[in-house]
C-alpha positions as CSV (number, residue, x, y, z in Angstrom):
1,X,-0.4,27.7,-12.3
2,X,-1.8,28.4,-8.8
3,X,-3.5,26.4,-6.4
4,X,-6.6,28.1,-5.0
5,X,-7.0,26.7,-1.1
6,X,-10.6,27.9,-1.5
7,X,-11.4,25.3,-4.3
8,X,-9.9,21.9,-3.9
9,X,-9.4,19.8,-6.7
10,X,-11.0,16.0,-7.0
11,X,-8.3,14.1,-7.4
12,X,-8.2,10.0,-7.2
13,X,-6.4,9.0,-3.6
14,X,-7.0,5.3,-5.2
15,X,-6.9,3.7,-8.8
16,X,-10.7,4.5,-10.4
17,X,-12.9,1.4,-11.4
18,X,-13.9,1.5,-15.2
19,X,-13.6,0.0,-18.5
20,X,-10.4,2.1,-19.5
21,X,-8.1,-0.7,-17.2
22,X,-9.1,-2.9,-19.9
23,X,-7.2,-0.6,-22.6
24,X,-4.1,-3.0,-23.6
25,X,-1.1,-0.5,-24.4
26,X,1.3,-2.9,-26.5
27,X,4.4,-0.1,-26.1
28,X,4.0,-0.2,-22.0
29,X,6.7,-2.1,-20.0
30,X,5.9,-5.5,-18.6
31,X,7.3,-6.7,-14.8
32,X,7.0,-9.6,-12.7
33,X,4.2,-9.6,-11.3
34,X,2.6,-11.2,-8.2
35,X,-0.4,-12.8,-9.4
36,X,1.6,-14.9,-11.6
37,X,3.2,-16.5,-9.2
38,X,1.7,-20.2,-9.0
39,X,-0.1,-20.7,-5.5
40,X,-0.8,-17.2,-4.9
41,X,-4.0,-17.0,-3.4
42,X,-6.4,-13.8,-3.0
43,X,-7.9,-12.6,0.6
44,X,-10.1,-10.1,2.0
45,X,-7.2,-7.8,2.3
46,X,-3.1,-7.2,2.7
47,X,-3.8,-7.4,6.3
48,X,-6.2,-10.7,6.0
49,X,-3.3,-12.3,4.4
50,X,-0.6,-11.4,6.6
51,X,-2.8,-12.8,9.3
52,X,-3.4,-15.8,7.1
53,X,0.2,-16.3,6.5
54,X,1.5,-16.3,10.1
55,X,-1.4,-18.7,11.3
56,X,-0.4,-20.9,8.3
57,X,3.4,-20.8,10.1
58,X,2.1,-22.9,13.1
59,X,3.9,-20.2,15.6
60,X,3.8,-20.8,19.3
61,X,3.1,-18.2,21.7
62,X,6.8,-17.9,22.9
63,X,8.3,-16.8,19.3
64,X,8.4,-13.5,18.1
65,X,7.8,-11.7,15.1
66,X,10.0,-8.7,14.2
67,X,8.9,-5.8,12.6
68,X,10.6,-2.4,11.3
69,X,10.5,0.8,13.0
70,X,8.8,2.0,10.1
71,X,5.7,0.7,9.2
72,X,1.6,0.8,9.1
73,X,-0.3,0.1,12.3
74,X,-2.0,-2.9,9.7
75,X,1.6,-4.9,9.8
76,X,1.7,-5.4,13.6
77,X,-2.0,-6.0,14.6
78,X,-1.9,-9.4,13.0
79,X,0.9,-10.2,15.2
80,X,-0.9,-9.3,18.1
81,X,-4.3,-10.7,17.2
82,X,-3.1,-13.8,17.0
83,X,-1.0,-13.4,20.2
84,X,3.0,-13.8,19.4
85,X,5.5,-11.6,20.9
86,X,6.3,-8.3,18.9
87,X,10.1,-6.7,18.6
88,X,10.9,-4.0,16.1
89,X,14.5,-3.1,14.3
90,X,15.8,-0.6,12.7
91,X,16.0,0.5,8.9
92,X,19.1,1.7,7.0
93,X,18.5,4.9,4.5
94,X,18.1,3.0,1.8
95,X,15.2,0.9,3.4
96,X,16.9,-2.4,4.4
97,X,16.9,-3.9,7.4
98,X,20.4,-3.1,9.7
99,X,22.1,-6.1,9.0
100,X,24.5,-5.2,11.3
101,X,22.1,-5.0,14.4
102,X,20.1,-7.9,13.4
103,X,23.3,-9.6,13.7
104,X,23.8,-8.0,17.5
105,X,20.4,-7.3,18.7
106,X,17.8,-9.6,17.6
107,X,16.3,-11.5,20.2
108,X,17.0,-14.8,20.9
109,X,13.4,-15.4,20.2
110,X,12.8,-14.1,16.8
111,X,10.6,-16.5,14.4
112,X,9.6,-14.2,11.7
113,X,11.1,-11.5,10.5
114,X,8.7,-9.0,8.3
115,X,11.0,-7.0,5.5
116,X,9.1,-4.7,3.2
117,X,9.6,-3.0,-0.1
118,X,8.9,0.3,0.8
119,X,7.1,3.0,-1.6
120,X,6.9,-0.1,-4.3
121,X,10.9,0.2,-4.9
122,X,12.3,-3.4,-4.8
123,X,15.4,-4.2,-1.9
124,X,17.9,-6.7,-2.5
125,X,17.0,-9.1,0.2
126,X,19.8,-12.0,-0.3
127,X,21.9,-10.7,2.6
128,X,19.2,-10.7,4.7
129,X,17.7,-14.5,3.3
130,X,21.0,-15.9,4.1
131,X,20.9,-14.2,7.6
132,X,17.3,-15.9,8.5
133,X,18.7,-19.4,7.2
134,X,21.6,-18.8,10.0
135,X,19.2,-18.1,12.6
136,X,16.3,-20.3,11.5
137,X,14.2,-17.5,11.0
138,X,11.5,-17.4,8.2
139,X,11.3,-14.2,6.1
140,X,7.7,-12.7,5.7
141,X,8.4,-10.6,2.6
142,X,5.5,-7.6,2.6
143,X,5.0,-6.2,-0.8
144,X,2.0,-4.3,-0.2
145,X,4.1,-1.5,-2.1
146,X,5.5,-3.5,-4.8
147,X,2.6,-5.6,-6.6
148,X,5.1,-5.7,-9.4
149,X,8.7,-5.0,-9.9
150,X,12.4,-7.0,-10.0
151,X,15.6,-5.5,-8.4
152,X,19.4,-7.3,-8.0
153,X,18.2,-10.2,-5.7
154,X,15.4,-11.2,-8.0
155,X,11.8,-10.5,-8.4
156,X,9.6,-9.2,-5.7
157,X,8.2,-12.1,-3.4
158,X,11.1,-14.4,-4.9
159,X,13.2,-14.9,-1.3
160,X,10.2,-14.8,1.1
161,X,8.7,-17.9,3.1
162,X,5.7,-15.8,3.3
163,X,4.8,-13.0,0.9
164,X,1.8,-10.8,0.8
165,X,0.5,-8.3,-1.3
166,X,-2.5,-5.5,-1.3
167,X,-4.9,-5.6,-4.5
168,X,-6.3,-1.8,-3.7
169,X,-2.8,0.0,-4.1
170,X,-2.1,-0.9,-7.3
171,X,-5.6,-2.2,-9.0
172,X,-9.3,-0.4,-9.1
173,X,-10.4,-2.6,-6.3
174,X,-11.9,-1.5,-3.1
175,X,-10.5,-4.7,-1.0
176,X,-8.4,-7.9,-1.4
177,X,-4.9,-8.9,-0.7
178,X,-2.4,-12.0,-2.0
179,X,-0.7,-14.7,0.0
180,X,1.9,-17.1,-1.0
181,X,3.3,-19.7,1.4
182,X,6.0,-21.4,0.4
183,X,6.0,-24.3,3.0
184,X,2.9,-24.2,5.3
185,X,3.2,-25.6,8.4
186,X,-0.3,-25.8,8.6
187,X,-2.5,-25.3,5.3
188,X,-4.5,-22.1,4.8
189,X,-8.3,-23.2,5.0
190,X,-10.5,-22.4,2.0
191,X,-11.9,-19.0,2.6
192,X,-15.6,-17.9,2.8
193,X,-16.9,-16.1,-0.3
194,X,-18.9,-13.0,0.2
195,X,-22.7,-13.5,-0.1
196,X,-25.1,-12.0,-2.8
197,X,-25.6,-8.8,-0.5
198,X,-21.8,-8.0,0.1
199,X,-21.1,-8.9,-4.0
200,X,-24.2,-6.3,-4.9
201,X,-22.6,-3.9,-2.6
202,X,-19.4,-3.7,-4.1
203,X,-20.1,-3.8,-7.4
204,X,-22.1,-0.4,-7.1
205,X,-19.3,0.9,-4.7
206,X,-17.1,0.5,-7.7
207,X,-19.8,2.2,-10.2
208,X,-20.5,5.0,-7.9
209,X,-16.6,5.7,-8.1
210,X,-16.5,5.6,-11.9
211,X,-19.6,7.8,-11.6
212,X,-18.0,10.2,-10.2
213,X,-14.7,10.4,-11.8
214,X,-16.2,9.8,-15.2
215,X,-15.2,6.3,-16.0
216,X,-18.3,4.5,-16.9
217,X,-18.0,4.3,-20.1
218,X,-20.9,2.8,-22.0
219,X,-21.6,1.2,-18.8
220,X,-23.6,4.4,-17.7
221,X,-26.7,3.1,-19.7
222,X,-27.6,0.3,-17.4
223,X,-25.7,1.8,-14.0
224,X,-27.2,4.9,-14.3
225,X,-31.1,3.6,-12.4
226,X,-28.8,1.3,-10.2
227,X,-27.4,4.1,-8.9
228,X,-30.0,6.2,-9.0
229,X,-32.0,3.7,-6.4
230,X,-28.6,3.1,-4.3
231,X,-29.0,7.0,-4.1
232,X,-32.8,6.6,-2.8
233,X,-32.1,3.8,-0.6
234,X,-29.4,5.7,1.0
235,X,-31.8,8.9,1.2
236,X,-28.9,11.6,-0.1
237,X,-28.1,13.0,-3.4
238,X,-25.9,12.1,-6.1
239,X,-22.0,11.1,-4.6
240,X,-19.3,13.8,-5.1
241,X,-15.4,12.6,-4.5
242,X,-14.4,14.5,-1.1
243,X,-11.0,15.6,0.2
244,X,-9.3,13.3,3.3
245,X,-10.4,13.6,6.3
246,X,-8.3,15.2,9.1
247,X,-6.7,12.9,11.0
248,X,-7.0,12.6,14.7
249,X,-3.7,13.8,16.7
250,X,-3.1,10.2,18.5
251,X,-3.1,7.0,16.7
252,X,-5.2,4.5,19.2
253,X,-4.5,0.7,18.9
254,X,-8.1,-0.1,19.7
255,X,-9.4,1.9,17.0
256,X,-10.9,0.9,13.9
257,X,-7.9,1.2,11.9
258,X,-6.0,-1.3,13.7
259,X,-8.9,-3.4,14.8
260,X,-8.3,-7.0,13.0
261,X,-11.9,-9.0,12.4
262,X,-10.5,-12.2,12.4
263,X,-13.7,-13.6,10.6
264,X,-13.3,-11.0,7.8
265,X,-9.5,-12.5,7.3
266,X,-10.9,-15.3,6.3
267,X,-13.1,-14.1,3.9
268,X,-12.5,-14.7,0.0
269,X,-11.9,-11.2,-1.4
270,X,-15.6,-9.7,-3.4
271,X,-15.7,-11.0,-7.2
272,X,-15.5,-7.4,-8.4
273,X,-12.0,-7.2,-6.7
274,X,-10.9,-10.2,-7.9
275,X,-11.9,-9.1,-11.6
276,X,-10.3,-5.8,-11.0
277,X,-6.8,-7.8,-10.1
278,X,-7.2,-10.1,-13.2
279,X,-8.1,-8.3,-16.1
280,X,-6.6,-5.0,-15.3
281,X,-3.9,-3.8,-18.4
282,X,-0.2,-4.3,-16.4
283,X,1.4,-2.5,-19.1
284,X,-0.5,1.1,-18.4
285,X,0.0,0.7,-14.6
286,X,3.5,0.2,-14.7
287,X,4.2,3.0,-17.4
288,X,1.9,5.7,-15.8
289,X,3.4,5.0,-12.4
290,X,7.0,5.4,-14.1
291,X,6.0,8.5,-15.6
292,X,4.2,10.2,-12.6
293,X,7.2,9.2,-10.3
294,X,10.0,10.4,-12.6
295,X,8.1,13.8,-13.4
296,X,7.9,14.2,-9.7
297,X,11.6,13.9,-9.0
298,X,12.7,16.1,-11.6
299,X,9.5,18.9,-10.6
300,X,11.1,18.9,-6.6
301,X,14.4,18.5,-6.7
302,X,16.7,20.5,-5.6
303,X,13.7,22.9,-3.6
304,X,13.9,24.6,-0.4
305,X,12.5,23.0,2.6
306,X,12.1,19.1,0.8
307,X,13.8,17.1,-1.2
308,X,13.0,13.3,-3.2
309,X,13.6,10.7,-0.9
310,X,14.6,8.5,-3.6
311,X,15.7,10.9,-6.6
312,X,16.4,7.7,-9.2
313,X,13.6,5.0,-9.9
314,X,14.7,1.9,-11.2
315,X,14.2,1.0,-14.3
316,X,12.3,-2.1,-13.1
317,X,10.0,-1.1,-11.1
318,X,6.2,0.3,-10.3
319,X,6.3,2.8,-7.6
320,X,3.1,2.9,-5.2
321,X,3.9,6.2,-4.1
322,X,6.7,9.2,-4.4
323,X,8.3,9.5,-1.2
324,X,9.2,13.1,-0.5
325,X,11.4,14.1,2.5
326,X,10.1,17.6,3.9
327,X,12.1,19.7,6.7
328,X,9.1,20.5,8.7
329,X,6.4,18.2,7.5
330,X,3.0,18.8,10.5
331,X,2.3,22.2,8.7
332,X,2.5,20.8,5.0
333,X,0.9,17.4,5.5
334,X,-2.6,19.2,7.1
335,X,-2.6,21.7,4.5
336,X,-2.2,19.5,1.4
337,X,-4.7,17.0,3.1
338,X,-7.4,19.7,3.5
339,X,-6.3,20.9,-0.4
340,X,-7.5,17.7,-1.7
341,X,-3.3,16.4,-2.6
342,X,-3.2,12.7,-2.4
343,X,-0.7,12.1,0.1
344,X,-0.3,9.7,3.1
345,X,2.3,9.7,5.9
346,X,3.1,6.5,8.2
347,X,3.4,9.0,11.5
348,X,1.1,6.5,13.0
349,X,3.9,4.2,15.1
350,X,2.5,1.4,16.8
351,X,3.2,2.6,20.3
352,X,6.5,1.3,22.4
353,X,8.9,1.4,19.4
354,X,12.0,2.3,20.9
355,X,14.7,5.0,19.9
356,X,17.2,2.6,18.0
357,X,21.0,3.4,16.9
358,X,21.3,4.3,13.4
359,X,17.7,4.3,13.0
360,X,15.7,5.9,9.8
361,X,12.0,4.6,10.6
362,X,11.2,6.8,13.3
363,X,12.9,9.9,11.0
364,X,10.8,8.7,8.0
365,X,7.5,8.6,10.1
366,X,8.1,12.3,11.0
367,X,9.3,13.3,7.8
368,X,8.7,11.6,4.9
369,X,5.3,12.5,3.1
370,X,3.8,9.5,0.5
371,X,2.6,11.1,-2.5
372,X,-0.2,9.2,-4.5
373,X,1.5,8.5,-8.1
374,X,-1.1,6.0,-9.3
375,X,-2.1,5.5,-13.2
376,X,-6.0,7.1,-12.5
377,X,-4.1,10.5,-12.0
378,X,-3.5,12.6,-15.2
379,X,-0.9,14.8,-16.1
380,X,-3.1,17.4,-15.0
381,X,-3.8,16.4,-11.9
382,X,0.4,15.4,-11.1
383,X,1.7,18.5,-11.9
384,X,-1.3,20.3,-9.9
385,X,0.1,17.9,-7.1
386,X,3.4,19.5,-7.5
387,X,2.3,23.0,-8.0
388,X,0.2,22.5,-4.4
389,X,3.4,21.3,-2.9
390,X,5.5,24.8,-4.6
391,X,2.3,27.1,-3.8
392,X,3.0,25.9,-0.4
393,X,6.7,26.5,0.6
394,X,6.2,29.9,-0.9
395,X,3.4,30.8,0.9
């Protein structure tokens, strides 16, 4: 197969609403999962609740929150919104914090100390628990990647004071994140539900999306006129899935993607969302996720020019994305964006993190290219993913 750069394909960047993430597969693995875990409670988004979780910490202005080198611009606005001190540290190869510079370097000042489960693979975190007990430092555990999953130090979210989650990576849902706090210092208030207009709204986002992927089911007997009249209202014709846009060349802190509405944090997520999270099948996520990931790292291994970042998923896990290493990555990322390839990259560093020892984040930013490996993607559309990324280095 050949990719044709003249006529990208519509493939899903995000999980597709519809009836089919009812569909119970009794054969598909089952995982620990986050939403199970008593207390959790659901916000607007993953950045609502890491906002949500530090307020419910009680910090004062002179403690700081550390961060590593390699993140989204999402995980240190909060910290900032709300006014703390930021630091960053520096990540080992396998995506662990250094231990042995947190031990040397961290300031004497550190409060919080963020560790995330990159690309949905779980980290054993026990080392680094028993460090924040030493220092009286309280572990934000970010699982945005890893909605589900168990590794050596125990389930996902097990070790954390805070943990927090993202609803759209892993579930049809267009917002909404999770928050567990295992002590609160100060109680999370209730949140503000959305009203009628913002429910409306999102419940013929999602139809509009299974419209166009072909997911309504027998739904499309009563959605089609809705969406016919969203069509009217909005004055355009019927909604075709698009390709990313290009991105700009600078990353801004003021910009919308790192803006934090503080009044939208504390927002209940919309019902659809919520409905998405809860009655989703696990068993065909997990298993579709497994399948895309493996197929990936057997498809590019050993090719010129890239290589799997992590080659080996474990067996108890559900990857949010395949992270590939490529050797020069600027070219590659534009040209599979403008293909239609679902891919990411985290080259967007908050600005002022420093060139640390040892450090993989900043390499990873550069580098390392996120590929979408979500259960809405069909075998088709992985292994035209692949083929894109082959086409490419050959060309």
């Amino acid at each position: 197969m050949n990719v044709d750069a003249s006529n990208p394909r519509s493939v899903p960047r995000n999980p597709v609403p519809g009836p089919h993430n009812c569909q119970v597969d009794t054969g598909s693995p089952a995982l620990p999962c986050l939403l199970d875990r008593p207390g959790a409670l659901l916000t607007s988004s993953g950045r609502a609740a890491i906002l949500l979780g530090l307020e419910s910490l009680a910090l004062s202005p002179d403690q700081r929150v550390l961060v590593p080198s390699y993140h989204c611009p999402t995980m240190v606005s909060p910290v900032l919104t709300l006014g703390h001190r930021l630091g960053f540290y520096p990540i080992a190869a396998d995506g662990r914090p250094s231990l042995d510079w947190l031990e040397q370097h961290a300031p004497a000042d550190t409060r919080v100390l963020c560790v995330a489960h990159f690309f949905g693979l779980p980290l054993d975190l026990r080392d680094l628990r028993a460090w924040c007990q030493r220092r009286g430092v309280l572990m934000l555990e970010d699982c945005a990647h890893a909605m589900f999953g168990q590794g050596e130090g125990g389930a996902v979210g097990a070790l954390g004071d805070v943990v927090i989650a993202s609803l759209p990576k892993f579930f049809a849902a267009q917002n909404g994140g999770l928050l567990l706090v295992k002590q609160p210092a100060r109680p999370v208030a209730p949140l503000e539900p959305v009203g009628l207009k913002g429910q409306l709204k999102a419940t013929l986002d999602d139809l509009e999306i299974s419209a166009c992927y072909g997911q309504l089911g027998l739904r499309r007997v009563w959605a089609a006129p809705l969406l016919a009249l969203k069509r009217m209202l909005r004055g355009g014709g019927r909604a075709t899935p698009t390709s990313a846009a290009p991105q700009p060349a600078r990353f801004d802190p003021a910009g919308d993607y790192a803006r934090i509405d503080v009044k939208l944090c504390h927002r209940a997520p919309t019902r659809a969302a919520t409905r998405a999270a809860l009655l989703t099948s696990r068993g065909r996520v997990i298993a579709r996720r497994q399948q895309h990931y493996r197929a990936m790292a057997t498809a590019l291994a050993n090719r010129p020019g890239m290589r799997p970042l992590f080659p080996a998923l474990a067996e108890h896990s559900a990857p949010y994305v395949f992270p590939l290493w490529v050797d020069d990555p600027d070219p590659a990322y534009q040209a599979l964006r403008a293909l239609g390839v679902p891919v990411s990259r985290w080259d967007w560093l908050w600005p002022g993190v420093p060139d640390l020892a040892g450090d993989q984040g900043k390499i990873w930013s550069h580098h390392v290219l996120q590929l979408h490996c979500h259960q809405d993607m069909s075998d088709q559309d992985r292994n035209w993913v692949i083929d894109a990324l082959l086409t490419y280095r050959r060309s």
